[in-house]
Structures are given as structure tokens and as C-alpha cells.
N, C-alpha and C positions, 0 to 999 in steps of 0.2 A: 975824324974829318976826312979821312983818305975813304973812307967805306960810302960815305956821304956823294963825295963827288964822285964816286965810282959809279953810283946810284944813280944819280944824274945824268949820266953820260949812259948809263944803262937807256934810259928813259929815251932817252933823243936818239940812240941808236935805233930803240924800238918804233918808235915815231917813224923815223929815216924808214925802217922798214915796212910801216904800215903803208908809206909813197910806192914803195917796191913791191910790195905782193900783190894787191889790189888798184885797180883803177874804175874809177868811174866814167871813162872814157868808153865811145862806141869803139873807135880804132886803134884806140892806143897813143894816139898822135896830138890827147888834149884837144878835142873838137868833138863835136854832139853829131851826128848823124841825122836828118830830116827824112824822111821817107820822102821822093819824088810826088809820089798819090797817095794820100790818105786814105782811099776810097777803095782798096785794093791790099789784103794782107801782106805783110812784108815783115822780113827781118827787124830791118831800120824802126816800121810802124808800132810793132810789138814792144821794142826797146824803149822809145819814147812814149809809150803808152803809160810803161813799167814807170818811168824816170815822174813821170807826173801823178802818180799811184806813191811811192815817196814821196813827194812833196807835198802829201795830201794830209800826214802827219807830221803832229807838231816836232820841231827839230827836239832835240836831244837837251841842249841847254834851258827848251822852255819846259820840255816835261819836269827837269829839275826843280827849276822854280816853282811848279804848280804844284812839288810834293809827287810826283811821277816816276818809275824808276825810266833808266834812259835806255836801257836793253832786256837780259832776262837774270835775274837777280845773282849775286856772287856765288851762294852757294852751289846755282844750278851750273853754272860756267864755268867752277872751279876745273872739276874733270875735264872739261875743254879744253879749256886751256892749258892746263897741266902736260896733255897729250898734245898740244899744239895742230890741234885742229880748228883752231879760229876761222870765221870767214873771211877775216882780214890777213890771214895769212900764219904761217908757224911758227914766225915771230914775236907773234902775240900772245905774252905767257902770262898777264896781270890782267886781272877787273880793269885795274886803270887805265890800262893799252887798250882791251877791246874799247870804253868807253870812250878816250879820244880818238880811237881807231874811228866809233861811230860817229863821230861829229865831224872827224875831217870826210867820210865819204859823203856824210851831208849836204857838206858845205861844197862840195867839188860839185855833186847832183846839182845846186840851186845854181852854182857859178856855170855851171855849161846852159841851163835852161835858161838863163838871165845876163848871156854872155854878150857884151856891145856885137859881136857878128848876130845876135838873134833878138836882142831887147836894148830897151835902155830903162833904170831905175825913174820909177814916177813919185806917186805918191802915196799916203797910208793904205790905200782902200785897194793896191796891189802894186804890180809893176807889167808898166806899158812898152813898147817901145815899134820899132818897124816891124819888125815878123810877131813876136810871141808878144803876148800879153796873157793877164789872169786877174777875177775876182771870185770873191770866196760868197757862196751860195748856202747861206748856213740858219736854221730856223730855231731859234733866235740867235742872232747874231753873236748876242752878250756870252752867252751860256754855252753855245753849240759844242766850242772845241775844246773844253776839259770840264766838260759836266754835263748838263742834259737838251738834248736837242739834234738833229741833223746837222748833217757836216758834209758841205761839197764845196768843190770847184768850178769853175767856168773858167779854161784855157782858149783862147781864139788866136791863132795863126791868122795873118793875112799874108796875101801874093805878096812876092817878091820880085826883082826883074827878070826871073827866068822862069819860076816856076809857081803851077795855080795850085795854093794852100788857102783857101779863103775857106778855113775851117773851124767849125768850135764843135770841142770836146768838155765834158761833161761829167766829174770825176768824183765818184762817191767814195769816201773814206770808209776804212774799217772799222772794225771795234777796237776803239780805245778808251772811253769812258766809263762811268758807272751805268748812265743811261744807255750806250750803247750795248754793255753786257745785259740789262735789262730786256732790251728788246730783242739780242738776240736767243735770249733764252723764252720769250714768250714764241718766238718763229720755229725755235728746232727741237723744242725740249720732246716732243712727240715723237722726233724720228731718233733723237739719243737714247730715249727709253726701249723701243720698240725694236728698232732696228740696225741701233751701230754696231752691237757685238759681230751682227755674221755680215755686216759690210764689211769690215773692218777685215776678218780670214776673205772675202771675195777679191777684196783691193789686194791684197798681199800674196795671194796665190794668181789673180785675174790680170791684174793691171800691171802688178811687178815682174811676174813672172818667176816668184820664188817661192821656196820648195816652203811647206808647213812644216815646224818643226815639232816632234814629241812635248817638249817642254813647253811650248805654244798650245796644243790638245788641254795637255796637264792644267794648264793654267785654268781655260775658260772652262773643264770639267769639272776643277775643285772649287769655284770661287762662286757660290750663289750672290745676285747680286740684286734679290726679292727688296731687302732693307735701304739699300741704296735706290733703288726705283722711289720706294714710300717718301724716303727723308726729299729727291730731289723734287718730288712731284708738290709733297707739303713745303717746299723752299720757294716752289714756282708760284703755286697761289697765294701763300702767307705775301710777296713783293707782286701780286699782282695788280690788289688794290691802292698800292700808297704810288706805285710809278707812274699809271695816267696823272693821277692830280697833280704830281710833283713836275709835268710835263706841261700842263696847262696854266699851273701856276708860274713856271719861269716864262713861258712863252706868253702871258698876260703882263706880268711884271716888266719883261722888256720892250711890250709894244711900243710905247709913249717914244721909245728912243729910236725906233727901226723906222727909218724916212726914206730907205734903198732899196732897191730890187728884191735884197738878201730877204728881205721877209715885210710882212705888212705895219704899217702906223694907224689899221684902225682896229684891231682887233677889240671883238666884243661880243658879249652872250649871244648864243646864238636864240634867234626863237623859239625854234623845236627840231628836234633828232630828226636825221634822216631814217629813212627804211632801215632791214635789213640789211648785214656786208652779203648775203648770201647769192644765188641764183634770180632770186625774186626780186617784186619790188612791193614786200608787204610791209606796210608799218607796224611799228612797238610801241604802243601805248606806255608800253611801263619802264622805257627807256628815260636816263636821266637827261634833261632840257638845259642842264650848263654844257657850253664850250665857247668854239672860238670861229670868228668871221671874219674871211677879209676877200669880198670882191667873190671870186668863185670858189672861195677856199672855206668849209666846213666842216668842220674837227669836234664833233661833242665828245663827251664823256666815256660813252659808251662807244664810240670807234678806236680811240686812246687804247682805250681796254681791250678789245679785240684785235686790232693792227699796228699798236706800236706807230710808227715813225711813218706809216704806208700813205695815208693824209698828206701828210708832210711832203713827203717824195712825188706826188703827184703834180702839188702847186708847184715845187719848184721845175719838174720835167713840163708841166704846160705853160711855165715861162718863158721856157728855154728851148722849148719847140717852138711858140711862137716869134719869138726876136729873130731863129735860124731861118723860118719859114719867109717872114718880110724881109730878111736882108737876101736871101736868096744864099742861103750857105748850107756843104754839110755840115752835119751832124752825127758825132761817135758818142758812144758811150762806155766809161768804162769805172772800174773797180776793182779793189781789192776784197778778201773775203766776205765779212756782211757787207761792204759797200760793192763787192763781186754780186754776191745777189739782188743788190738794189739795183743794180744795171740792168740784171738779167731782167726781171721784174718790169723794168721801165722800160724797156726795150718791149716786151711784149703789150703793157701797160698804151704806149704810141704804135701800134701795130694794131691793136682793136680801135682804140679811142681816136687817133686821128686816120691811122689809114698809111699809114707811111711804115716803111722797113728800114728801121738805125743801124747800122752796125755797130758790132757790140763785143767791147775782148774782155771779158773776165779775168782774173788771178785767183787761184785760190781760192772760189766763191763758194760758200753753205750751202749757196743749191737751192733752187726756188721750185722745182720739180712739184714737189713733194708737200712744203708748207703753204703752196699758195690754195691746195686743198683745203686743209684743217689748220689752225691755230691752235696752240695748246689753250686748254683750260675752257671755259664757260661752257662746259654742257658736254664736251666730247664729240664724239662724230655726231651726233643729232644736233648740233648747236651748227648757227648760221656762221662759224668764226672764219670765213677764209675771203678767198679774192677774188675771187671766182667771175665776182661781177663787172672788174678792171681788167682779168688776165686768161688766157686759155692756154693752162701746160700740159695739156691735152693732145696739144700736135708739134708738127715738127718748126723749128723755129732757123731757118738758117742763117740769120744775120748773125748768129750768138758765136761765138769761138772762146772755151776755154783751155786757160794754160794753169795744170798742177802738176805738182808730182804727187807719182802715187803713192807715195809713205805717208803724204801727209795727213794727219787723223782730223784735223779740221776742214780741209780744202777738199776732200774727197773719200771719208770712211763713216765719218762718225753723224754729222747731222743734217745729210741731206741728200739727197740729187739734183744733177745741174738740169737745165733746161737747155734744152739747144736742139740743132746748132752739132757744133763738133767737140772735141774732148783732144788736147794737145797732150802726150803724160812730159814733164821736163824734170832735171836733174838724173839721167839716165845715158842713153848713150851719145858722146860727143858727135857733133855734127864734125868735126875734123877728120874724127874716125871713120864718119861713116863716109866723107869723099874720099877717105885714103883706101875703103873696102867697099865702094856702091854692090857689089854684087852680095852682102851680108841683108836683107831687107826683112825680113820676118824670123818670129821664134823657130819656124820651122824648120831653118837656113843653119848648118852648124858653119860657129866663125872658124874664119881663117887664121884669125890674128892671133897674137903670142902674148902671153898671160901680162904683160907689163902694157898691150893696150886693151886688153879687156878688162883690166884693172881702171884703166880712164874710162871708159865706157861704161861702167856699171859692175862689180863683184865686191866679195864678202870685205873689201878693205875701203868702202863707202861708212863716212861719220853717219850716215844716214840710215843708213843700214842697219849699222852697227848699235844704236840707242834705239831705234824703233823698233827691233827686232829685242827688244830688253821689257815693251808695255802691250806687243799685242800678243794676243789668246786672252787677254783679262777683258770682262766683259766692259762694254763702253759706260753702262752707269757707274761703276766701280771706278773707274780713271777720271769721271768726271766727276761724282763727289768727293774724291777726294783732292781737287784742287779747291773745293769749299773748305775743307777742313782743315785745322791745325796740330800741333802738336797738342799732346802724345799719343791721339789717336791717329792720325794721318800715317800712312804709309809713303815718309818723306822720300827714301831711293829711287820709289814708284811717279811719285810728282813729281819730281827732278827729271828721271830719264823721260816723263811723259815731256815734259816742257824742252829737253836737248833735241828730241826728237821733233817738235816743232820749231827750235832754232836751224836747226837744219831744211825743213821741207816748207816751214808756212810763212815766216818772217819776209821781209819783204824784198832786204839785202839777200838773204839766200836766194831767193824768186830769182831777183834781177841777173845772177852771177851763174844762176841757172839756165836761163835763157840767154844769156850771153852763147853759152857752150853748146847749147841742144838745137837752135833755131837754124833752120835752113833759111835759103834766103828768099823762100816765099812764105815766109813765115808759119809754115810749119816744120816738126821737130824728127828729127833725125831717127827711122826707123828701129826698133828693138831686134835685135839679134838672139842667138840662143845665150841664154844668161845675164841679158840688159832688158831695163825698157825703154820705150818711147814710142816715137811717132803718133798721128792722131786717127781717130775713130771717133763714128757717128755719137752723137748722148741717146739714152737710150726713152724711146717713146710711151710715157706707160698710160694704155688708155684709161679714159674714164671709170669704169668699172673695174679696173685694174686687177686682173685675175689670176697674178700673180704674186698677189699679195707684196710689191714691191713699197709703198706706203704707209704709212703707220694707219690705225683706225681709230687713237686717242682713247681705245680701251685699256682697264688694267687684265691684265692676264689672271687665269685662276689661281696659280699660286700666290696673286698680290692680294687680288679679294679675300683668301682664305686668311693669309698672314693681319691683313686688315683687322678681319671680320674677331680674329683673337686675340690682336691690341686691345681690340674696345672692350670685348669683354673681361680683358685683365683689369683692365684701366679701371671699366665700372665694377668690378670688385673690389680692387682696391678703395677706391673713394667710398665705397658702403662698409669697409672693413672701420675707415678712415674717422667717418662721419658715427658709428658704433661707438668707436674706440673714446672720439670727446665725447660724447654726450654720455657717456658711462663713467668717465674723469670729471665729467662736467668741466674741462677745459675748451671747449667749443667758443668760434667767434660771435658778438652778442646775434647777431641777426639765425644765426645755423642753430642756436642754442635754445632761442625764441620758437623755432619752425618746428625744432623737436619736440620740443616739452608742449607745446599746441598739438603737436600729434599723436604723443604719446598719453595725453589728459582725451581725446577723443578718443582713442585704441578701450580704455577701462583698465581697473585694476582687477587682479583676481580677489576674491574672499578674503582671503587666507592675507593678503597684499591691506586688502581695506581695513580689517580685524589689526592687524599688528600696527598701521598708522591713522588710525580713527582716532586715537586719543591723545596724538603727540601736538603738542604745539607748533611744534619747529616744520609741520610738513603738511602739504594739500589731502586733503581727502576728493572722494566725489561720491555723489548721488546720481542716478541715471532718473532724469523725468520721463514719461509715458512720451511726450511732444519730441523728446531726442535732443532734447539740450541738457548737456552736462554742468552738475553744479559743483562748483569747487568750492570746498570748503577750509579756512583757518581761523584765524583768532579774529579776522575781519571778515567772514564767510561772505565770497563773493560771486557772480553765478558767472559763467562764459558759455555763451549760445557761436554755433559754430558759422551759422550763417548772421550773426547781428555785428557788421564793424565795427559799431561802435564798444564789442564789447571789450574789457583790459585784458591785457599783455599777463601772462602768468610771471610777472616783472612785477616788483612792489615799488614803493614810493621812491625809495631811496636807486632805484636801478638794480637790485640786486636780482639776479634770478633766484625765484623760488625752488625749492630743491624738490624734486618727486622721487617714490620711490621706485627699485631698480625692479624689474622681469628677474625671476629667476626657473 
């Protein structure tokens, strides 16, 4: 009894300290921070940007319910925790602690954005009040936010007595669902395959500014990762067919109930495909003629298939351009990593198509550089699969501003390039540090400072550091199938550190706590010194022809071809070893059994074959006619012409096959 209440009092002490190590607070003082101008990068605008990028995912207690875990699973956090590196503080030594840790920082986010000084509680369809209000922009409504479909926000700020916020923001979630990992594996699988392994050494020596290690070399020299290329490529297309229809079919099934902005109530076949996604505007006859209509919004079959959610994303941004454009409001846009790229995306998307320049902050984002080129799958680089004809990542994009940090293997190594615009790196050197040492501003500057603040700044005693520096040199297909896999093939130590090292650099609470620390107050990030990173730099512009080979081409490489080209011919040895093996048991299934014994009655027998079962009962003879129809002979001599259907089955009455004899 005493160990019990001991326990409990553990428990609440831990609590008590998850208030104390962490706040969700911009100042500390239990108040939310408003940027003065939206319309102008800032500390403040970043933060709030961050805080509605959170609230964009479902809280923690609803993933529970849905069957969702509520952070990243026990086993991977044990180590975490154990070493009391939590993000909620060193307090936090239990699964159980981080998981309440998570819901109260949830719930502090929602209570400062929905705070009576900035809202008041309305009703189901959001919450309204004087300054902040929100409704969820989600196609189909039913379905969006824990199954298949788009998932967004609409935040609008209006003026207050002092100052002009008459603004709406426009907030695409991440990947959190089945349908969402769907579509982000049809956007990036091309650049995972091709090009994450030497992004991934570029980010870590480039961006981070640290050293390569021997055991890093060792890694990516020993580990061919030919077999993981085939299994992910045959994972992409085997779910490529069943995810459009499973998209078209929820988004039909929920039409009849969608009466709201969030998505249309007349959805219906369409009558014929549009063009190409390509450059051109050629039609495809041999394109499939189901999908979906409502008003300018056109979604067949075959765009499903090639674009994923990119349909989607369009009607809901020329909604949400037009209501900003009539009421006369800005308009931001922004996102966390696949909902980072949707941003990006849609930002350049209303920079062609309407003519306007959004601005645009990023988290984290996959990077639209690069797939708004080519799409994986239908055809490869010869295939019309990309964006080409909505987006031009061809030039420079200024409105765009991203914030990552460079460890992170999602947000900036493994399956993309951002488009932009600028490149923020965050979780690196503190902005405190760098006013208490302005004259520390580049790699090439050696710091002044004494090892317990270069230690806050960025060195070897970063959680971050410290696990991500445990997955890379291993090639990026190898790290990413094996989050497919399970036991006892899975290299479980290797999925774990891969996963600590995105609890650290890509999750949303790290982002937030990250930019809390790094942001200067004009909203860029506190310059890298020798031994940190940070500050921001241009994204990089890869032209059209891109002659640097910086994007994937959607080819396999010769060692895949080769490996390929010797599956098949194992495989078709095997099945003819296979297909020998019964029909010489005469165990074969009736139809394989039928096709042989017709083939084999057509091949002829030898002499020697005809001579030794011409006189048996129990077995077929044949006769060769001059015409070239074989006659088979038994106790009911029957003839089979090769070309007459109607002729019988080497199968007698009763279904038995006839036995013939063997080649020797």
C-alpha cells in the first residue's frame, strides 16, 4: 500500500514537473504573442504560425480513440526517457509522463489560441470569437482526419482596437493517416530511391556543419541497398492501384452529407478526363472516364493516380483565394512537413493561376523542388506524371520561407527539395547565445565562448545529435524499408534510433521548442558559428534541365535492372522446374494438368514410347494423321484435333485425368 501511494505521488510530482520544464507560453507569462503585422516575418509570426500547425493534428486523446498511438511508440522512447531527455523536460522518465506530458502541452496550445483575450467558444463547425476564429477545410469532411482525404485549416484573425490583423491563414496538416502516407509515398518515393543516401552525408556535413565520421563511411560502403530499392519500388505500385479508388470512393460516399464550404454536395461522374498533368494540353483517349465534379473542381481516375491529394489542394486554395480576395484580406499560408509541401505547392500554384504572391512559412516540408517534376510510377521520366502545368519550381519563389533543422531526415535529407524562397536551419545555435556574442556570425568565425555555452548552442551533447548520428551513412532506401518491416527481419535498434532521431528534429513539439530558442526577432534564426548551425540561406534553384543532376530521373539504376533482370529469370526457372515436377507426379492443379497433358499429346511419343503402351489398356496411344491432327487412342478411341474446340479434354467421363506416358 505504501509503494502504491508512493507511486502516485511519483506521478503528480511528475505532472508538477511537466508545468515546470516546459511551457507552451510565447513569454512565459501565460499569454500568446500576436505578431503586430502579419505581413512581415517576425519572431511572434513564426511562433503562431507553429502553434496553429499543432493544432492542425488531432489532440492526443482523439488519436487514442481512433486506434492512433498518441506520440512515438514505448519502445522507441524507452531510451529517452530512461536518459531523461524528454522534450517535456528530465522529469519525464515514464511512457505515461511523456503521454500526459503530451496532452497537457496540447491543451495549454488550444487554451492560449482560444483564450477569452483572443476568442470565445462557438459552435461544432469551430470556435469564433473577437480576434481568432477557425474552420476545418477537409475533402471529405467524414473521412479527412483519420483516414483518407485532405486535411486543412482556415484560421481568420480580425482587427482589433489597435491593431490591423484582418487576416486568414490557411493551414495544411501533415501526414498522419493511412491516405496521407499513401500520397506521400507516391510524391517522394523517387527522390528516396535515387537521391537520399548522398543528401543525407550533404545535410550532415553541409548544413550541420559536422565532421563525417569513419563509422558513417563504413556504413553506407557495406550496406547494398539494390533489394530495398526493388521491394520499395514493387510496395509503391502494388498500393498504387487500390489508393485512387479508395479516395474517390470515400469522397463519393460522403458527398450526399457535405452542404459546407469543407467540400462539395453535388459530387458526380465526371464526363470525360481531362488532358494530360503534363506541359501540354493533349488528350488521352485511353484515360479512365470515372470520377468526381463539383462546380470547377475535376478529379478523374487517372489524376487520383498520378497526383494524389494535388485536385484536392487546388479547390480548396481557389476557395480560399477567392473569399480573401472579396473580403479584401491577407492571405498566409502554411504547413507542416507533407502539409509543408502543400503550402509550398499552393503558393506557387496562386502565383501562376491567379497572379498574386502569398506568403508562405514552411516547417519541416518534403520539398516540392523536385516532385513537382516527376511523380513516381506510370511510366517514369517519359510519363506526363508531374505539375508542371499548376507550378513552376523552376525559379526563384520569394514569398516561401522555410524552418528545419538539419538533422532532420524527413524535413530536409531524405525525400526532397524545398522550393523557395529561403532555408531557416533551427534547433542549433540559441538566439540568446548569439546576442550575448553578435560578433560569433559564420562557420568561419571561431567562437569565443566557453564550452558550457557552446554546449547550448549546438555540440556533441545534443539528443539530436546524438541518435541521428547512430542512422546516417546507411543508405536512405535501407532506413525506409525497414520502417515497412517487422520482426525478425527488421533491423529493430536501426528503426528506433531512426524514429528518436525524428522525435528530436521533425515532430512538431520539438519544431516549436526549437524555434522558440533559435528565432531572432525578425524572424530569422540565430547565425551558425564554428561548431553550430543555423541562420538562413537562399533554397537552391535547380534549372529546368537541371545539369546537375540534383533530381531523381524515375530510372532504375543498372545494378537494379541487372538484379531485376535475374529475379525473373530464377523465378521462371523455378515455375518450369515447378510445373515438370507435377506433371511428372501428376499432382498438378486440374486446369495446369489439362494444358500439359494437351501439350504433351501434341509434342508425340517416341517409338520405343508407342511400342511399349500401344497394347495397355490403362493408357493413350496416338496415331499421327498426314492433316496434323493427332489421334488418341484407348478402350474408347477417341481422336483430338488441335485446332477443333470442340474437341475433348484428355479427362474421361468421370473427371479423371488420363494418365500418358513419361519422356525418358
Amino acid at each position: 500500500m505504501e509503494t502504491q501511494n508512493n507511486s502516485k505521488e511519483d506521478e503528480e510530482e511528475e505532472n508538477d514537473d511537466t508545468k515546470k520544464n516546459i511551457s507552451a507560453d510565447d513569454d512565459g507569462d501565460g499569454s500568446l504573442l500576436l505578431p503586430e503585422d502579419f505581413s512581415k516575418p517576425s519572431k511572434a509570426r513564426t511562433l503562431f504560425l507553429m502553434r496553429l500547425n499543432m493544432a492542425a493534428y488531432p489532440l492526443c486523446t482523439e488519436k487514442l480513440q481512433h486506434g492512433h498511438q498518441c506520440s512515438f511508440s514505448e519502445d522507441t522512447l524507452r531510451q529517452v526517457l530512461q536518459n531523461g531527455q524528454s522534450l517535456y523536460g528530465p522529469n519525464i522518465t515514464t511512457y505515461e509522463g511523456e503521454v500526459a506530458a503530451t496532452q497537457a502541452f496540447e491543451s495549454r496550445n488550444w487554451d492560449l489560441l482560444l483564450s477569452p483575450n483572443n476568442s470565445n467558444n462557438s459552435d461544432d463547425n469551430g470556435k469564433t470569437g473577437n480576434v481568432i476564429s477557425f474552420r476545418k477545410r477537409s475533402i471529405p469532411k467524414e473521412t479527412a482526419e483519420f483516414d483518407i482525404g485532405l486535411s486543412a485549416m482556415v484560421w481568420e484573425l480580425d482587427n482589433d482596437n489597435h491593431l490591423d490583423r484582418n487576416t486568414t491563414i490557411l493551414v495544411f496538416r501533415g501526414t498522419f493517416t493511412h491516405g496521407d502516407y499513401a500520397n506521400i509515398e507516391h510524391w517522394m518515393m523517387n527522390y528516396a530511391l535515387e537521391k537520399s543516401t548522398d543528401r543525407m552525408k550533404e545535410a550532415w556535413i553541409k548544413d550541420a556543419g559536422l565532421n563525417w565520421t569513419t563509422e558513417m563511411q563504413d556504413r553506407s560502403d557495406h550496406h547494398d541497398d539494390t533489394w530495398e530499392k526493388l521491394g520499395l519500388r514493387a510496395h509503391q505500385l502494388w498500393n498504387e492501384e487500390a489508393f485512387p479508388n479508395e479516395l474517390l470512393d470515400s469522397i463519393l460516399s460522403a458527398s450526399k452529407d457535405n452542404d459546407d464550404a469543407s467540400s462539395s454536395s453535388s459530387w458526380k461522374a465526371a464526363e470525360s478526363p481531362p488532358g494530360s498533368r503534363g506541359d501540354g494540353d493533349q488528350d488521352d483517349d485511353d484515360d479512365e472516364d470515372n470520377g468526381t465534379s463539383s462546380g470547377f473542381l475535376t478529379m478523374t481516375l487517372r489524376e487520383a493516380r498520378e497526383t494524389g491529394y494535388w485536385e484536392l489542394t487546388k479547390h480548396i486554395v481557389d476557395q480560399v483565394v477567392a473569399e480573401t480576395v472579396a473580403k479584401n484580406r491577407t492571405l498566409i499560408l502554411t504547413g507542416h512537413s507533407q502539409g509543408g509541401t502543400r503550402a509550398q505547392l499552393a503558393s506557387m500554384y496562386i502565383q501562376k493561376e491567379h497572379g498574386l504572391e502569398i506568403s508562405t512559412v514552411s516547417f519541416a516540408a518534403t520539398g516540392a523542388a523536385c516532385m513537382a517534376r516527376l511523380l513516381f510510377g506510370n511510366g517514369g521520366a517519359s510519363a506526363n506524371n508531374n505539375l508542371l502545368q499548376d507550378v513552376d519550381p523552376f525559379s526563384r519563389h520569394d514569398q516561401i520561407i522555410e524552418y528545419v533543422h538539419p538533422l532532420d531526415p524527413w524535413g530536409n535529407s531524405m525525400l526532397g527539395e524545398d522550393n523557395g524562397g529561403m532555408i531557416c536551419h533551427i534547433g542549433g545555435r540559441s538566439a540568446k547565445v548569439a546576442a550575448a556574442y553578435p560578433n560569433n556570425k559564420s562557420n568561419n568565425t571561431t567562437s569565443t565562448t566557453n564550452d558550457d555555452e557552446r554546449a547550448r548552442m549546438m555540440n556533441d551533447t545534443s539528443p539530436a545529435k546524438d541518435y541521428c548520428s547512430q542512422i546516417y551513412g546507411w543508405p536512405g532506401p535501407i532506413l525506409i524499408a525497414n520502417e515497412h518491416i517487422s520482426r525478425p527481419v527488421a533491423n529493430l535498434e536501426l528503426k528506433r534510433n531512426f524514429q528518436r532521431c525524428r522525435y528530436f528534429t521533425h515532430n512538431t513539439v520539438a519544431i516549436f521548442l526549437a524555434l522558440s530558442d533559435s528565432l531572432l526577432e525578425d524572424g530569422s534564426t540565430a547565425a551558425a558559428t564554428a561548431g553550430t548551425w543555423g541562420g538562413c540561406v537562399d533554397a537552391l534553384i535547380i534549372p529546368r534541365d537541371d545539369p546537375n543532376g540534383v533530381c531523381p530521373t524515375g530510372q532504375m539504376t543498372i545494378r537494379e535492372d541487372e538484379t531485376f533482370g535475374l529475379l525473373v529469370v530464377v523465378i521462371g526457372v523455378i515455375l518450369l522446374m515447378l510445373s515438370r515436377l507435377c506433371y511428372n507426379m501428376m499432382v498438378c492443379p486440374k486446369g495446369m494438368a489439362t494444358r500439359l497433358t494437351r501439350r504433351r499429346t501434341r509434342a508425340g511419343y517416341r517409338a520405343a514410347d508407342h511400342d511399349a503402351f500401344a497394347n495397355s489398356p490403362n493408357h493413350l496411344h496416338q496415331i499421327s494423321d498426314d492433316d496434323g491432327a493427332v489421334n488418341i487412342s484407348n478402350a474408347d478411341d477417341f481422336h483430338y484435333d488441335d485446332d477443333d474446340p470442340s474437341s475433348p479434354n484428355n479427362i474421361d467421363d468421370a473427371g479423371t485425368i488420363i494418365e500418358l506416358p513419361r519422356l525418358t
